[in-house]
N, C-alpha and C positions, 0 to 999 in steps of 0.2 A: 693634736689631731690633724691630719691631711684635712686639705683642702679640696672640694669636688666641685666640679663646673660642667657646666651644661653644654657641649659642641655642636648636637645635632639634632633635628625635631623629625619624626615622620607620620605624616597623620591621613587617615583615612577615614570619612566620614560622608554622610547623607550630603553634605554641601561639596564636597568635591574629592575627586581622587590625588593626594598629591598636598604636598604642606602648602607650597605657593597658591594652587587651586583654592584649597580653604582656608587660606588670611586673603585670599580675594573675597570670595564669598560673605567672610564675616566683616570685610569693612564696608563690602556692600550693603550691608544688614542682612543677605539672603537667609530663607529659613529653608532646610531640606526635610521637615514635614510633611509630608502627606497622605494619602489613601494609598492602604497597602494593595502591592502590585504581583507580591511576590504568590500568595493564594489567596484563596475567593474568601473574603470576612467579611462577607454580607451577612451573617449567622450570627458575626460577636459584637459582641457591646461596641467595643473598641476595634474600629476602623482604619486606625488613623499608627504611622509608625516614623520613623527618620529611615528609611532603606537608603544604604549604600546602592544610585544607581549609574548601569555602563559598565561595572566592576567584571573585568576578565582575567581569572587566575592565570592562563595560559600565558599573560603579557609577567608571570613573574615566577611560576613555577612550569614544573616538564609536565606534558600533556599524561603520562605515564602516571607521574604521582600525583594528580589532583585529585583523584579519587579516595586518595588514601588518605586524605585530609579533610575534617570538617570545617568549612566555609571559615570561621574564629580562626581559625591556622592561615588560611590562603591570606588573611587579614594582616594580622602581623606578621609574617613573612614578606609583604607586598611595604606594609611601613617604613617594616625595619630597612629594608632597600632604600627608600628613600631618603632613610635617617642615616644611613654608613655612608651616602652619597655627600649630606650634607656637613658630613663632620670629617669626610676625608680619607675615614679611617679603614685600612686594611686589615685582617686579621690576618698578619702573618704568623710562620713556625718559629719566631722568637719572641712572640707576645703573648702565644694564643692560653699559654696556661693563667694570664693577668687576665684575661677578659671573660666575663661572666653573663650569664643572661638571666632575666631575672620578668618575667612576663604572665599577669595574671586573665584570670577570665570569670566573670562571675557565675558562668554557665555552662560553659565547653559547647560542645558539638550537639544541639539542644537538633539540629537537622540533619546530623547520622542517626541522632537516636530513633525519632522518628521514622526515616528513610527502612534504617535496618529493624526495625519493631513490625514494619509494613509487610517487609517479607518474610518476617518470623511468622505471621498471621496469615498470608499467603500461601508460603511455602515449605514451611515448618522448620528448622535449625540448619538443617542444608544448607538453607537458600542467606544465611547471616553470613556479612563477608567476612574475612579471615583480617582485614582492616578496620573492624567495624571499630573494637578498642582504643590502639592508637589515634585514630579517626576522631574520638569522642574526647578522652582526659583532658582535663588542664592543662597537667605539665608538657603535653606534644609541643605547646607553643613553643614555649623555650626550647624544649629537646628539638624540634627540628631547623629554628635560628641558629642554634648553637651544633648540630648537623652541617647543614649550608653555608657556615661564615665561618666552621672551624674551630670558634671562641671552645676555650677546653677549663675555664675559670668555675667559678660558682656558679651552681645552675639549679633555681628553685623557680617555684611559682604559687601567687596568690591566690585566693576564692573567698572575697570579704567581700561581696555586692556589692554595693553601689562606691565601697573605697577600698577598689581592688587593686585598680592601677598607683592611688595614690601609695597604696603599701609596699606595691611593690618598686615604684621610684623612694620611697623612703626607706626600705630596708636596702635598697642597694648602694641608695648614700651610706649608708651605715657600714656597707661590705668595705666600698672604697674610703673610706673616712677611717676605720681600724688597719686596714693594711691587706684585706683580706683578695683585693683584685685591685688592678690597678683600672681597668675601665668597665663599666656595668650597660649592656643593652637593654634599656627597661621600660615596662608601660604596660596595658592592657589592649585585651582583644574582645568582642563581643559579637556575637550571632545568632541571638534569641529572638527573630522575627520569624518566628513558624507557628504554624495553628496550636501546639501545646503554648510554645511561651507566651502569646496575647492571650490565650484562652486562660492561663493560668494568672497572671496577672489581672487579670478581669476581673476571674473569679473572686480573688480579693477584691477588688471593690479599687484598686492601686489606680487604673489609669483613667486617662482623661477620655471622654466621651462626644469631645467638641468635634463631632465628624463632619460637622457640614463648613467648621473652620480650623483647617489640620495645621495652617501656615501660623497660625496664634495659639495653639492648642499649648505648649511648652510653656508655661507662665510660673514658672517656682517661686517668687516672689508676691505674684498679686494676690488681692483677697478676693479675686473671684476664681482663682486655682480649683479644678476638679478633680487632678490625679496629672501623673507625672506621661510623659510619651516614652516608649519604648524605642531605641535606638542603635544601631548598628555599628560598626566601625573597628580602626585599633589607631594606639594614640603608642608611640616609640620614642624613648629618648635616648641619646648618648650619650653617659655620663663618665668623666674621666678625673684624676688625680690630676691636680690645678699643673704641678710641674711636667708631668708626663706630656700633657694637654700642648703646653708652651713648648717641651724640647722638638713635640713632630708639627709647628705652627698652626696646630688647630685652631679654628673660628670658635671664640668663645664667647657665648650668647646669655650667659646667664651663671650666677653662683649659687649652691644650695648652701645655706648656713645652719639649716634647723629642722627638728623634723619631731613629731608628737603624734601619740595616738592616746587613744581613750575609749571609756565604753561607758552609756547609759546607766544600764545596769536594770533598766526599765521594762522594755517591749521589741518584741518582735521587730516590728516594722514603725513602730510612733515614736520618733524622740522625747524625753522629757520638755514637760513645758515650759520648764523653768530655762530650756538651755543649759544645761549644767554641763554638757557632756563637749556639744563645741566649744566652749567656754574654756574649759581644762585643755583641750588639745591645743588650742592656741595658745596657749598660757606654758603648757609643755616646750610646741614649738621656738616661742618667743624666748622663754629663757634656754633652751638647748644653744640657740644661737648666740647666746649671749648678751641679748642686750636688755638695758635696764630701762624700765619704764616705771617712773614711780605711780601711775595710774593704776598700773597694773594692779602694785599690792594696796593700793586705794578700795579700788575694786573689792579687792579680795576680803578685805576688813571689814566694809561696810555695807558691799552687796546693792550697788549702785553707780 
């Protein structure tokens, strides 16, 4: 099996525009929590979101095409830049068939739909734009990175909520690990802070309520957890075939050896309680990669 490493990071999130911005952010401990800004949710349960804030499409796409794109697009489009900057990489006409894109979103354009729903009720089918489509799907992410940078490789996209990005950095290890592209632009995009997405999440009972403390509201761990925060952003990586990487002196920041998925088999939205299900996926992982842990089948025998 080839070997895949990691050359370039591009991340955009509630804590800062920009990779360096946000490994400042997080060694500061900052949290980009807070009271939404973007519409009035004085009405919903939940208050309280991580907004991407500052963020202007124009500093990375044509004023022409911003419209033609939901907000999740302007997102990774704006990463990925950051992430080809950090890894060097060009997508020239003698590469561009090895290079793939591979970029998911658990929601699409959740504020075209809205937007263009607005003027379907206003103004009857006339008044939907002729972009509203493109605008909205999953796959535009990728289709339009791989538009913009040329990549003409494998070109898919994920939609497995809350591990959509991870599927689709681990399916693309898998593209370049079999031979099927030599370098993969991967990650996810997210843009569900609009009155349907908090309003729908609410509605299940999912988020957190802590409105009057938004900067601690995020607690996945603690036993005094309410429900999870809704958050914005896109997360880009650059993934290349280890020789490839080393012949054009790419910065290499990390190696992927492993990669596993799994399913419950349980619920909707509640993991088993038993754990079973992250349990197997690490256990996937860890032996993909190959390495041996006698704990592991310890574990697996005794269930302890």
């Amino acid at each position: 099996m080839r070997r895949v490493v990691v050359t370039g990071v591009g991340l955009i999130s509630a804590v800062g525009i920009g990779t360096e911005e946000n490994w400042k952010a997080l060694l500061a401990g900052q949290s980009g929590v807070d009271r939404i800004t973007s519409f009035d949710a004085s009405a919903f349960a939940a208050q309280i979101a991580g907004e991407v804030k500052g963020f202007d499409p124009l500093h990375y796409i044509e004023k022409k095409e911003v419209k033609k794109m939901g907000r999740f697009i302007h997102f990774a489009l704006a990463a990925t830049d950051f992430a080809l900057r950090a890894s060097g990489l060009q997508v020239t006409p003698e590469i561009a068939e090895r290079v793939g894109v591979y970029i998911g979103s658990g929601i699409g354009g959740f504020d075209v739909i809205e937007r263009e729903h607005k003027a379907l009720l206003e103004g009857g089918p006339r008044k939907i734009s002729a972009f509203f489509i493109p605008a909205t799907i999953i796959n535009l992410a990728s289709g339009q990175v791989s538009i913009r940078t040329g990549a003409k490789g494998p070109n898919s996209a994920t939609a497995t909520a809350c591990t959509t990005s991870a599927h689709a950095v681990g399916d693309s290890f898998r593209l370049i690990e079999r031979g099927d592209a030599d370098v993969m632009i991967c990650g996810g995009s997210e843009a569900s802070i609009t009155p349907m997405g908090i309003g729908g999440f609410a509605a299940m009972r999912a988020l957190s309520t802590r409105n009057d403390d938004p900067r601690s509201a995020s607690r996945p761990f603690d036993a005094d957890r309410d429900g999870f925060v809704v958050g914005e952003g896109a997360g880009i990586l650059i993934l290349e075939e280890l020789e490839f990487a080393k012949r054009r002196g790419a910065p290499i920041l990390a190696e992927l050896v492993g990669y596993g998925m799994s399913a419950d088999a349980h619920h909707i939205t509640s993991p088993s309680e038993d754990g079973d299900g992250a349990y197997r996926v690490m256990r996937n992982a860890i032996r993909d990669a190959g390495i041996q842990f006698e704990q592991i089948d310890y574990i697996n025998a005794h269930g302890t």
